[in-house]
Structure formats: C-alpha cells, structure tokens
C-alpha positions as CSV (number, residue, x, y, z in Angstrom):
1,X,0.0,0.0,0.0
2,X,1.4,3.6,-0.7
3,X,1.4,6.3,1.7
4,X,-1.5,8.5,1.8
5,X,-0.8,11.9,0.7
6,X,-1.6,14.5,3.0
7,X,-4.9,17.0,2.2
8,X,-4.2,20.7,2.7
9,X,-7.2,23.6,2.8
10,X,-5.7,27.0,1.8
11,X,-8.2,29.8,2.5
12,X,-8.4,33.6,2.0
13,X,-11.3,36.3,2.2
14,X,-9.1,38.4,0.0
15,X,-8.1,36.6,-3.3
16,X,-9.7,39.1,-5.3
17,X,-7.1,42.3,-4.5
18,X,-4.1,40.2,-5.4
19,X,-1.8,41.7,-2.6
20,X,1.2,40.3,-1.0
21,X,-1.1,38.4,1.4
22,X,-2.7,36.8,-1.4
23,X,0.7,35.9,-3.1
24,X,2.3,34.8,0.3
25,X,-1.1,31.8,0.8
26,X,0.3,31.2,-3.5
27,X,3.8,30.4,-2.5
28,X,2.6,28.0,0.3
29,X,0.4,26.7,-2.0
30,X,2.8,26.3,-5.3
31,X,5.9,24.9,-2.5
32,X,3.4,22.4,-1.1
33,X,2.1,21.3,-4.4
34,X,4.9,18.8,-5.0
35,X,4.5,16.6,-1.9
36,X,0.6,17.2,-0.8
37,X,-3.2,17.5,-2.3
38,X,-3.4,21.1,-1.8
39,X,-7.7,22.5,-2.2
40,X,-7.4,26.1,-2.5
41,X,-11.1,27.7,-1.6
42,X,-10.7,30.5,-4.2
43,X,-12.4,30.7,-7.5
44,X,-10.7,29.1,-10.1
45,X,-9.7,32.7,-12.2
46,X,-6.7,32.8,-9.2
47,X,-4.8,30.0,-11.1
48,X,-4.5,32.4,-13.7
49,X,-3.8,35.7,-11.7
50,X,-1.0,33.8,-9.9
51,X,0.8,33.0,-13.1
52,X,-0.3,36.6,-14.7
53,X,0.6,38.4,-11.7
54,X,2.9,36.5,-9.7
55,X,4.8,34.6,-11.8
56,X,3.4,31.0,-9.8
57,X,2.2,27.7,-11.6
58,X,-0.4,25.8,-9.7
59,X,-1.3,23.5,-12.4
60,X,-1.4,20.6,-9.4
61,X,-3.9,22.6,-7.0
62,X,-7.5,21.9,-6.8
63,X,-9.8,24.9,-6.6
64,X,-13.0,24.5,-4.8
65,X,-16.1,27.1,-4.5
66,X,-15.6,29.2,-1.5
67,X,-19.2,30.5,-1.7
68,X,-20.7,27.1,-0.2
69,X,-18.3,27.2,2.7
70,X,-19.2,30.8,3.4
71,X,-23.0,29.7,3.0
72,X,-22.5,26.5,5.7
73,X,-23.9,26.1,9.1
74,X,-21.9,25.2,12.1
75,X,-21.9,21.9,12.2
76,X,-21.4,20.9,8.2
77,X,-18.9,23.2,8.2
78,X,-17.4,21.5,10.5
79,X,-17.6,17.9,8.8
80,X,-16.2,19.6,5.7
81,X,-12.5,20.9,7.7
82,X,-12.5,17.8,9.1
83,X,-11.5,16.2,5.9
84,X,-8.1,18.3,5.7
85,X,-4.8,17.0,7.5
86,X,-3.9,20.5,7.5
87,X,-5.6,24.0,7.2
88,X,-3.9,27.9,6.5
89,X,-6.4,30.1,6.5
90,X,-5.6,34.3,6.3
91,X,-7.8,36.2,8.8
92,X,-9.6,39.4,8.2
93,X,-10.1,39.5,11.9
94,X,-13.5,37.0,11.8
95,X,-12.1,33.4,12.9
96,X,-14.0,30.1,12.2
97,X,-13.4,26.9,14.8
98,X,-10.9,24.3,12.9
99,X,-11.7,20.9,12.9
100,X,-8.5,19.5,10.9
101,X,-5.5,18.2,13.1
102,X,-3.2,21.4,12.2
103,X,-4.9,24.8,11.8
104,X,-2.6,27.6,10.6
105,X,-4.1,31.3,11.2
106,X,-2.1,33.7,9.5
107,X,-2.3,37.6,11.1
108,X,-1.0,39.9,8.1
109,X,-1.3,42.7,9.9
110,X,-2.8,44.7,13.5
111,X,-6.1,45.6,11.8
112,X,-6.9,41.8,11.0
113,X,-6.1,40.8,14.7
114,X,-9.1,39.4,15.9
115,X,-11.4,41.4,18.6
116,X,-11.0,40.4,22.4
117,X,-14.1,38.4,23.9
118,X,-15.1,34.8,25.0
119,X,-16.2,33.5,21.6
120,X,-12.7,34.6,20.2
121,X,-10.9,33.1,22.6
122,X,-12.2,30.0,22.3
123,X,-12.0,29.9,18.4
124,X,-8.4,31.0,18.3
125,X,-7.5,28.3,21.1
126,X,-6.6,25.3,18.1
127,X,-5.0,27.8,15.9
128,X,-1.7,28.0,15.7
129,X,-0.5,31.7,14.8
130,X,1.8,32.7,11.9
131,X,3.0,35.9,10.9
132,X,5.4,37.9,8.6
133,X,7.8,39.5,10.9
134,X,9.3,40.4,14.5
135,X,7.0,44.0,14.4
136,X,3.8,41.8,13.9
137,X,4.5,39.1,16.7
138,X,4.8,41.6,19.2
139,X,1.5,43.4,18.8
140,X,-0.1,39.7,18.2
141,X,1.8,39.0,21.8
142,X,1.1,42.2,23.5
143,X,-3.2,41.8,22.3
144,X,-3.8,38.1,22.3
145,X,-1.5,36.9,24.6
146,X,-0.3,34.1,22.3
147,X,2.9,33.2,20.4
148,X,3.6,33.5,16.9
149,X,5.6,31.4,14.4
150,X,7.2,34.0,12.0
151,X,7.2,32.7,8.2
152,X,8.8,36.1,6.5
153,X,7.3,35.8,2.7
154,X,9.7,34.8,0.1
155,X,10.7,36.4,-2.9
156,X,12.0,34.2,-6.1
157,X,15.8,35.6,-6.3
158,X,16.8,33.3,-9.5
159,X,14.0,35.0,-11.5
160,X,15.3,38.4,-10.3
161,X,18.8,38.0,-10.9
162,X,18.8,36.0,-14.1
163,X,20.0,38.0,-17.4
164,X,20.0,41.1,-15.7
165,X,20.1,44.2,-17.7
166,X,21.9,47.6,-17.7
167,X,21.2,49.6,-14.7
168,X,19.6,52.9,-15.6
169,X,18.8,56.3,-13.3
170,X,15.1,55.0,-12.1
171,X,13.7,55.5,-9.0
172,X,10.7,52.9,-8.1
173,X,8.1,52.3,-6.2
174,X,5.4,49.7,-6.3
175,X,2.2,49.1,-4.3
176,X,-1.7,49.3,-4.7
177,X,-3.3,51.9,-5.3
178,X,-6.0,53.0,-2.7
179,X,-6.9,55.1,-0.2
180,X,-7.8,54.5,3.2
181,X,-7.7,55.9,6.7
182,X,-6.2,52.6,8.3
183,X,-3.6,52.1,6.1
184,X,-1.5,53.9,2.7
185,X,1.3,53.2,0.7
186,X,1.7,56.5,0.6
187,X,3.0,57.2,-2.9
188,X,1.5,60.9,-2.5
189,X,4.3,61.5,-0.3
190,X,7.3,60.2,-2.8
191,X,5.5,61.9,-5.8
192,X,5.7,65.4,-4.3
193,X,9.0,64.2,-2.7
194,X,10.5,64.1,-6.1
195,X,9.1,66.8,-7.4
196,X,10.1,69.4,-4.8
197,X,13.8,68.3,-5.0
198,X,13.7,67.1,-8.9
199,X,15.4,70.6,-10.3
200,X,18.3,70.3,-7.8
201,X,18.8,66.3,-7.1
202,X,16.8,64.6,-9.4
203,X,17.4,65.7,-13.2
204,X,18.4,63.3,-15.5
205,X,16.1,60.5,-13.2
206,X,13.0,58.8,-13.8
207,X,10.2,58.1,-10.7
208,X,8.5,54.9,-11.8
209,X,5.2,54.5,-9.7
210,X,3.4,51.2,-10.0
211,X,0.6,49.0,-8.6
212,X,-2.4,47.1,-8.8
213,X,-5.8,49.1,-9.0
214,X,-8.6,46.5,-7.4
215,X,-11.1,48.7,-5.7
216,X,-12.8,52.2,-6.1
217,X,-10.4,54.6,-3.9
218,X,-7.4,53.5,-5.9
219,X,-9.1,55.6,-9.2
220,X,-9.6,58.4,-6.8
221,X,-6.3,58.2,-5.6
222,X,-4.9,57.9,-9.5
223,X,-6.9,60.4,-10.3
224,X,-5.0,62.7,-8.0
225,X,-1.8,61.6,-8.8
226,X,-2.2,62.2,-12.5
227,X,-3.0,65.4,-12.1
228,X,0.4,66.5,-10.3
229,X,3.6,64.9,-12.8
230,X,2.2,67.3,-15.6
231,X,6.0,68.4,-17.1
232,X,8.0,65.7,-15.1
233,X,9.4,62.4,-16.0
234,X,7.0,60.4,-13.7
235,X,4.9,57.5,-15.1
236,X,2.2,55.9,-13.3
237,X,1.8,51.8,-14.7
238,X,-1.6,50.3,-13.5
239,X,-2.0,46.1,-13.3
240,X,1.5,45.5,-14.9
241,X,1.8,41.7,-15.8
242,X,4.3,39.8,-13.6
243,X,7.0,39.7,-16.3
244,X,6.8,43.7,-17.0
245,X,7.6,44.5,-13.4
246,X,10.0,42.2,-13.6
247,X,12.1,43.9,-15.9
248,X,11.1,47.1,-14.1
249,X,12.6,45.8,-10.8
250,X,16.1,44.8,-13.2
251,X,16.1,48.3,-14.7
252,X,15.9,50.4,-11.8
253,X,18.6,51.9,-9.4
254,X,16.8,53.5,-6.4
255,X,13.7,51.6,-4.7
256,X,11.8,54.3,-2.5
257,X,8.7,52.7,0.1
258,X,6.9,55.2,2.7
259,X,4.3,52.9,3.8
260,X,2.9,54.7,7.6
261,X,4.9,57.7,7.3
262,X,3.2,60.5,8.3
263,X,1.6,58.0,11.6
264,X,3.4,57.6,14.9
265,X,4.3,54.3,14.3
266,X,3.4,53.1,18.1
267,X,0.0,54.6,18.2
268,X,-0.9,53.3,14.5
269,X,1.1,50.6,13.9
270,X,-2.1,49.5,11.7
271,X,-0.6,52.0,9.5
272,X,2.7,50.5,9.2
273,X,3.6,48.2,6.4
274,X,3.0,44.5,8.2
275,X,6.2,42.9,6.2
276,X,7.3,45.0,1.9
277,X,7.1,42.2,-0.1
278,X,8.1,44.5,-3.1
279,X,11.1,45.8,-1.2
280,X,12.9,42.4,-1.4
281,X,12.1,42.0,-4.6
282,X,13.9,45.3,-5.3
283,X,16.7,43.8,-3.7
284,X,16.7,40.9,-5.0
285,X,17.2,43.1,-8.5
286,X,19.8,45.0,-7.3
287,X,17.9,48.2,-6.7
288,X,18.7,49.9,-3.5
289,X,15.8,50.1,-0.9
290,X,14.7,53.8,1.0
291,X,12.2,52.5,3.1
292,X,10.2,54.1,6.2
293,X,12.4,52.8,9.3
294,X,8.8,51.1,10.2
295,X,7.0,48.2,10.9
296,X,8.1,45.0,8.9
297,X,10.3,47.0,7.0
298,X,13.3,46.8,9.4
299,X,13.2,43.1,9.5
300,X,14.2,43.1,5.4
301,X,16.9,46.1,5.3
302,X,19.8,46.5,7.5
303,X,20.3,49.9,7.7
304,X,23.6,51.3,5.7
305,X,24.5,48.2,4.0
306,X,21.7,46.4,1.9
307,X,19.4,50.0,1.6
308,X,18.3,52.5,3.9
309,X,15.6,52.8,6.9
310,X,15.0,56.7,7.1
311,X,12.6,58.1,10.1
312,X,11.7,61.3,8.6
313,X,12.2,63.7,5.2
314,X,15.5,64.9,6.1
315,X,16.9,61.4,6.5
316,X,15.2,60.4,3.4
317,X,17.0,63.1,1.2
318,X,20.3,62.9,2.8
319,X,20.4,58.9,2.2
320,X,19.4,59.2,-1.4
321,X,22.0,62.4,-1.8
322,X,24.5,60.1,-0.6
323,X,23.7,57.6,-3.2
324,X,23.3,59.9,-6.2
325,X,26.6,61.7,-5.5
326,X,29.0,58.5,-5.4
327,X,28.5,55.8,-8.2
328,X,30.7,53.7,-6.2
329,X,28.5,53.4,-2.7
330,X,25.4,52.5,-5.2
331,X,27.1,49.8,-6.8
332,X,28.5,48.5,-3.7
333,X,25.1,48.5,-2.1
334,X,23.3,47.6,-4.5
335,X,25.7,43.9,-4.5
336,X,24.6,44.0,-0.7
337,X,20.8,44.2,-1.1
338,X,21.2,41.0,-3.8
339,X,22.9,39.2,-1.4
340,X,20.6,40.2,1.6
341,X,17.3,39.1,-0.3
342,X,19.2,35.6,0.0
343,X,17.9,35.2,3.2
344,X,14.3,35.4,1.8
345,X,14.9,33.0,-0.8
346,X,12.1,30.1,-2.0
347,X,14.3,27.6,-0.3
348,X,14.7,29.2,2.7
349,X,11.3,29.6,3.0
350,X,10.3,26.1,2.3
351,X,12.9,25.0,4.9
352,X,10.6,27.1,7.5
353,X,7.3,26.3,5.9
354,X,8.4,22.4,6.5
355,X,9.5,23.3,10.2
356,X,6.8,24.7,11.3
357,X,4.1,22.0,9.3
C-alpha cells in the first residue's frame, strides 16, 4: 500500500485584491504542491492571476467554491475541515473553529487581529498563529496573549537575478493603489517628494510608480496623482503583468517605500507596512531600498549596508543624496541588497514552511 498523501485547505477572504497576502497563501500553496493535495477555496480565475501576476504555476492545485463554505452552518462546516490533514487560513479578523489536526491562522497585519471576547478566545485556542515578521509578533503577543511562528514571505531571487540588464537612473516604487484611513502606501508622499527636489537632485532621473488598482479609492487616488507629474518624468503603470515589473525591478537603481509615514508608528502601527514584499524583490534586482524605518520593514533592510531605513524627510534626502553623489557606494550596495534578499529566498522559505508544518 502507498502512503496517503496529506490533504491541505488554503483559504483567503481576499483573493480578489491580489496583494502580497494573497501571493504569500500562493507560495505556500505552489511549494506544497509537490509533496501534498493542496484544495485552495478561491475561485478558479486565481490560477491564472498567480501565473499573470505573480509569476506562480499551480497547475497541481484543486480549486474549490468558497461561496458554499461561506454559505455553511456550524456543524457541516465543521464535517467539511474535518477532511483536511492540514488547514492555513488568512484572517480578516473574523475566525472560524478548525476541525483538521493542524490549523494555521495567519495575522498579516494589526487591523486583522481578531477582537477580544469569550467567543474569540475560544475559536483562536486550536490555531496555531503565523505571521510575517518580528513587528507583527509583538503586537499579536502584546493583544492576544499568544505566540507566533514567523514565516517572512519569500521572494524568487533566481527570476530576479537572471539575465539582468543595464542599470539605468530609475527611482521605483510599487504598491496598490488605494486610499484609506487605516492604512497607505503612501505614494503621495514620494510623488511630491520628487518633485520638490527634482530641479536640484533629481534631473536626468526617472520616478516609476506602479501598482495594482482592485477597488474604487485607488481611481480616486490615481486620479489625483495624475494630475500632479504634468511636465516631469514620472509614469504611473496600473496592473503590470508579472513579467513587465520584472524587468522594471532589473532596470531600476533606487527603490523608495513610505508605507505609515506620516503615523506615529506606536499609536498606528495599523498603518505601518506589516512585512514590503516589493522591497525584497527590489533587492533581489539590485535596486537599493529607502524605506520608512517602520514596521516590517526593518526586519528586510539592514540599515547602511543592503538599503536605507529613514525616520523622517530629512533622513530620506540625505540617504538618497548620498547615493546619487558616489556611483561607487550605489554599486557597492546595491551587490549588498542582492545578497541580503538571500535570506528570503524560495528555499529558505520552504525549509521554515516544513518546520513549522
């Protein structure tokens, strides 16, 4: 008799915005493939979006309706999770009781921690919590009272540095588009950044902002953007396919992130970024990262070496001053952000996915 290969339920609430929480349940999903069943409750048009977007082949995962599940009662709920050896489900802060042997809960970020209160507490007790970094187990620690198994998401580093390409004077920045009071990306911030400092620092450079557009604020916000890089060279590139940004990422010098600046980061650390996904793939290109010294953000750069962690405007012009005025630190940090995004890699991440599973 063979061995009986292991079931695995992978569930989101949020396949449809196509984020870095949607691509971190992707990897799991596309790593575990190979050695489980794996029954993603998603709509079947998020095969395609992870190879479009994402760059992921799931041709071995099984796609199931997630309408019914939503739709269950209690109990055949119940029966149905029963049936999976293992289960990862991504909270928006609502929780579910598990019924398979191993229940994963992954927390991306303070606003999907779930509410205090009896009922909570009971649900969360057979969960077992994972998270993306050292800033988001601490506020899961500090609220719940519970440990945290930190899985950092993983960034592809072959596909990044494979047949790279002449480095030109581009400044990127990639990230939804949208608007909301509990959390930005904040591209508002780099646009008029740039432009207040283009005619003395900046001529001869390129601002590149990109991002997915999956809801109504982000045309708002577009809208708005659009309006100001009249006359300067800033572009603004909308649903890029995978392979585009790709080259983007290869092309560019400078990689500029200001997720929750603006918020004190210890009385809004909602507004933080939870982890910069697109920041490690900068480095994994070679670009150097400027990043908000916030949130999960200091878990990917070490400060001075592989990019920069600046707390404030000032910081943030000095740092990239000091790159535009010597070729030499650029190309030396630049090596250094490559080689950090190693830690991040596919097969380190598998190594901890197996650990913790």
């Amino acid at each position: 008799m063979g061995k009986t290969v292991k079931k695995i339920l992978i569930y989101s609430p949020y396949w449809s915005k196509a984020g870095g929480g949607e691509r971190y349940l992707l990897q799991i999903a596309f790593i575990l493939q190979k050695n489980y069943r794996i029954y993603l409750l998603a709509d079947k048009i998020i095969k395609k979006k992870a190879r479009h977007i994402f760059g992921l082949n799931l041709d071995q995962v099984e796609f199931l309706e997630p309408g019914f599940f939503r739709n269950q009662n209690f109990f055949s709920r119940y029966l149905f999770l029963r049936q999976f050896d293992i289960c990862f489900y991504t909270t928006d802060g609502s929780l579910f009781f598990p019924a398979s042997p191993k229940n994963y809960l992954v927390i991306q970020s303070p606003l999907h921690i779930p509410p205090p209160g009896f009922t909570s507490k009971l649900k969360i007790k057979n969960w077992k919590i994972v998270c993306y970094s050292g800033f988001m187990r601490k506020i899961i620690s500090d609220r719940l009272g519970k440990d945290s198994f930190i899985l950092p998401p993983a960034v592809d580093t072959d596909l990044f540095m494979r047949d790279k390409v002449k480095k030109e004077k581009i400044i990127l920045t990639v990230g939804r588009f949208f608007s909301s009071p509990l959390h930005e990306k904040r591209q508002d911030f780099l646009l008029d950044f740039f432009i207040k400092n283009y005619q003395k620092y900046f001529r001869n450079w390129q601002l590149i902002i990109c991002g997915n557009l999956t809801e109504q604020s982000g045309n708002e916000f577009l809208i708005k953007l659009k309006k100001k890089i009249k006359g300067y060279p800033v572009k603004l590139m909308v649903n890029l396919p995978f392979t585009d940004l790709k080259h983007l990422y290869k092309k560019s010098s400078l990689y500029w992130h200001a997720a929750g600046y603006g918020s004190d980061p210890q009385k809004l650390p909602e507004k933080m970024e939870h982890f910069g996904i697109t920041t490690l793939e900068a480095m994994a290109a070679s670009a150097v990262p400027l990043v908000f010294a916030a949130g999960g953000q200091t878990d990917i750069v070490v400060n001075g070496k592989s990019g920069f962690l600046w707390p404030d405007e000032a910081h943030f012009l000095k740092y990239n001053r000091q790159l535009l005025d010597s070729p030499t630190l650029l190309k030396k940090m630049a090596q250094q952000a490559g080689q950090r995004s190693f830690y991040f890699s596919l097969s380190n991440f598998e190594k901890r996915l197996h650990e913790i599973i």
